[in-house]
C-alpha positions as CSV (number, residue, x, y, z in Angstrom):
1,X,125.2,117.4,157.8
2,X,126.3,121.0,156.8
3,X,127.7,121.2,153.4
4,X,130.0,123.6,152.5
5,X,130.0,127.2,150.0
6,X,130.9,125.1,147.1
7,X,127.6,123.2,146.8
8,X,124.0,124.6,146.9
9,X,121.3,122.6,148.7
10,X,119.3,122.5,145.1
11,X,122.1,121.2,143.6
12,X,122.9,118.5,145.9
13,X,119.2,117.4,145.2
14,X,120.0,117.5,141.8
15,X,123.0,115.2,142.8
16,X,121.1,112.8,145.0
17,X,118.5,112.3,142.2
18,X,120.5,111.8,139.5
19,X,122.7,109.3,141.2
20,X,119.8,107.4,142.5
21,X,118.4,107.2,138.3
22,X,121.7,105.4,137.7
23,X,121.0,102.7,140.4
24,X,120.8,100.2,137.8
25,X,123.3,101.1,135.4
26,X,127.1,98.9,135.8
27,X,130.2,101.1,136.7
28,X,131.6,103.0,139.4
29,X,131.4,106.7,140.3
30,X,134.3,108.8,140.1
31,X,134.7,113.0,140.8
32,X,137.2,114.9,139.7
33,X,137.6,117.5,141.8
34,X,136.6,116.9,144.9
35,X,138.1,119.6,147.4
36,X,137.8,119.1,150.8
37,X,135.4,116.4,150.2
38,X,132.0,117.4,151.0
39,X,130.2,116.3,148.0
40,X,131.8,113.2,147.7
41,X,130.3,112.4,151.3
42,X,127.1,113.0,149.8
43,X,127.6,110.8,147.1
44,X,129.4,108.1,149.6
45,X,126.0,108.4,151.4
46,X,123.7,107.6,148.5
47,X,126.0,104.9,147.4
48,X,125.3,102.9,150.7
49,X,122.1,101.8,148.2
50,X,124.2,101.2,145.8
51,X,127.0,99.1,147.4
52,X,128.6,97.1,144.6
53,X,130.0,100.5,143.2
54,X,133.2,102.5,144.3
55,X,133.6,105.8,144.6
56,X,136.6,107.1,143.2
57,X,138.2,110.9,143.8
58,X,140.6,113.3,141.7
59,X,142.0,115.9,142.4
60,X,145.2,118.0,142.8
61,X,145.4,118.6,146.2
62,X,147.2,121.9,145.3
63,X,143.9,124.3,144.6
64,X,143.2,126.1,141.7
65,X,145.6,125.8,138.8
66,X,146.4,128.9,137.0
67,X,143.5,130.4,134.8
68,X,143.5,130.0,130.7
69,X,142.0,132.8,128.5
70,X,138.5,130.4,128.6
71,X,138.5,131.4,132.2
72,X,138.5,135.1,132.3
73,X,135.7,137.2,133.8
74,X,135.3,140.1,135.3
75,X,133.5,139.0,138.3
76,X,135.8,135.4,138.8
77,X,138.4,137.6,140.6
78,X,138.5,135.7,143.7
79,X,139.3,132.3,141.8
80,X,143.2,132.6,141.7
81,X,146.0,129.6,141.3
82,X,146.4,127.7,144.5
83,X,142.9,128.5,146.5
84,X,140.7,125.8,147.0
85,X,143.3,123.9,148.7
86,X,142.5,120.8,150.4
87,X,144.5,117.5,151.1
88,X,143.7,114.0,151.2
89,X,143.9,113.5,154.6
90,X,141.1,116.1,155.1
91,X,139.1,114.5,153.0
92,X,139.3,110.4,154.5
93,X,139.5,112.1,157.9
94,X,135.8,113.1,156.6
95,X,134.6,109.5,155.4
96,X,135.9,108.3,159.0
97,X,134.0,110.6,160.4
98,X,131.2,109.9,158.9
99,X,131.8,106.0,159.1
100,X,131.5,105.8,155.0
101,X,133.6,103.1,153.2
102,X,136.6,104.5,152.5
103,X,136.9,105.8,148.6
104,X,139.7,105.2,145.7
105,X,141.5,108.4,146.4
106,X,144.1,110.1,143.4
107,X,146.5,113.2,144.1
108,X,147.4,114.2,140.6
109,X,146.6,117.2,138.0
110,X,143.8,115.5,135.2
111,X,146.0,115.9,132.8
112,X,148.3,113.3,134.3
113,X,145.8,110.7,135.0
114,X,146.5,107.5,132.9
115,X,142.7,106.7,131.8
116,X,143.3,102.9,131.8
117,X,145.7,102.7,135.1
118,X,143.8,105.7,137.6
119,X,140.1,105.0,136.1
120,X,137.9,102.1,136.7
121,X,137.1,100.1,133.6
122,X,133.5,101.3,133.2
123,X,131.4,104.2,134.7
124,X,127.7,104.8,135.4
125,X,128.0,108.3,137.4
126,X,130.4,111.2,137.3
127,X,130.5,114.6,139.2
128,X,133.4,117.3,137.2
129,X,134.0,120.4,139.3
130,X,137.3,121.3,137.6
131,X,136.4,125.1,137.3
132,X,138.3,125.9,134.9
133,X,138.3,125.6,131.0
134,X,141.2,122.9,130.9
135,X,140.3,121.0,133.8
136,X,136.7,120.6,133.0
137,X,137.9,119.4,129.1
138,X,140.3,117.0,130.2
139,X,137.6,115.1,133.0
140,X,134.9,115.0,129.9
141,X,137.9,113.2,127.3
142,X,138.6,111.2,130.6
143,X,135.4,110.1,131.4
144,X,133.4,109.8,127.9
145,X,135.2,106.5,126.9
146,X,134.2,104.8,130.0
147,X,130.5,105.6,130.1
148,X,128.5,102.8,130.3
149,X,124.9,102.8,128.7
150,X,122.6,105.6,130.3
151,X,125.1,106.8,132.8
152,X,125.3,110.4,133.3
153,X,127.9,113.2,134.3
154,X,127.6,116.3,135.7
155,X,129.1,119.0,135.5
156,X,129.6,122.1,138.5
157,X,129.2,125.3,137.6
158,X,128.4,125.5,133.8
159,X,125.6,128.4,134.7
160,X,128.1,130.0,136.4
161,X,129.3,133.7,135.0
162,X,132.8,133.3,137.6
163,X,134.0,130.5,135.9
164,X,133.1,130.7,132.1
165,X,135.6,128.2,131.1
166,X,133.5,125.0,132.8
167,X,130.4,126.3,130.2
168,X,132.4,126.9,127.0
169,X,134.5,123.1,127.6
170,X,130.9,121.8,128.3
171,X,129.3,123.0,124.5
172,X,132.5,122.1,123.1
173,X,132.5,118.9,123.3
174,X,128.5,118.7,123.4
175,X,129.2,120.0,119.5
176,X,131.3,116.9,118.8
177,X,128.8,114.4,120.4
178,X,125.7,115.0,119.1
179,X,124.8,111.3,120.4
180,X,124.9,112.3,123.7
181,X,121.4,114.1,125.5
182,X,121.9,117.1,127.2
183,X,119.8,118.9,130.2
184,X,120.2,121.8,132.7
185,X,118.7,120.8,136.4
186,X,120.0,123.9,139.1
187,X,122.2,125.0,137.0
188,X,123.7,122.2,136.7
189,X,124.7,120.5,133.3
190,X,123.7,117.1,132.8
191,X,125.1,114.7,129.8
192,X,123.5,111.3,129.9
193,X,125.0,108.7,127.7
């Protein structure tokens, strides 16, 4: 399977790996931000061993929202308001393809996500690729309440000098959750509950 410019093959090892470590632990798996879909087939994939969990996707549908001061850099130029736009239909047209089990699938900006309606009750796995500052804050306040016990989120691009914001959400709310343990694998940060 080719995998798009998104994802790096060392991260989706990361991804595989860390997924696999959360076998055991109760909840679902959700992403928010999930593109054209490529990762989530990944994680589809490695949830075949894991088949009592769902796989549920976010995202806008409507690329990338505007950039907040967080987000400025001098060499993020190419990540403007409405690139990275993908829809829906690309992405189940992908799980068909693939002959996966079809995931939970939400069109909507994260900040218009109702956590108790559009999340599932408890979760043991979560992938945030919001980009930006905002997006990457609001999937962590999303997601935190509904960690069970050793489940882990990760989070895209936090080593990532084009999108600053992702990094700066990330220590944010690392400094008001001391609790949690923290760990960089690829590039890639890791919060395990």
């Amino acid at each position: 399977m080719s995998y798009d410019s998104q994802i790096a093959q060392r991260e989706v090892d990361v991804l595989v790996t860390e997924l696999a470590s959360v076998a055991d632990i109760e909840g679902d798996v959700v992403e928010f931000g999930c593109y054209a879909g490529d990762t989530s087939v990944i994680l589809a994939r490695e949830l075949q061993n894991q088949p009592e969990k769902w796989l549920w996707l976010y995202d806008s549908f409507e690329g990338l929202p505007e950039k907040g001061a967080a987000d400025q850099s001098a060499v993020g130029w190419r990540f403007k308001a409405g690139e990275l736009k993908a829809s829906p239909e690309q992405v189940a047209h992908k799980f068909k393809k693939f002959q996966l089990p079809d995931p939970v699938i939400k069109k909507a900006w994260f900040n218009e996500l109702d956590p108790i309606a559009d999340l599932p009750e408890k979760i043991s796995f979560a992938l945030l690729d919001g980009d930006f500052y905002e997006s990457i804050k609001t999937s962590l306040a999303l997601v935190t309440p509904k960690l069970a016990a050793g489940a882990k989120m990760i989070i895209h691009d936090y080593r990532n000098p084009q999108l600053p914001g992702s990094a700066k959400a990330v220590n944010e709310f690392l400094a008001e959750h001391p609790e949690l343990k923290f760990y960089l694998r690829a590039g890639l940060a890791i919060v395990e509950a």
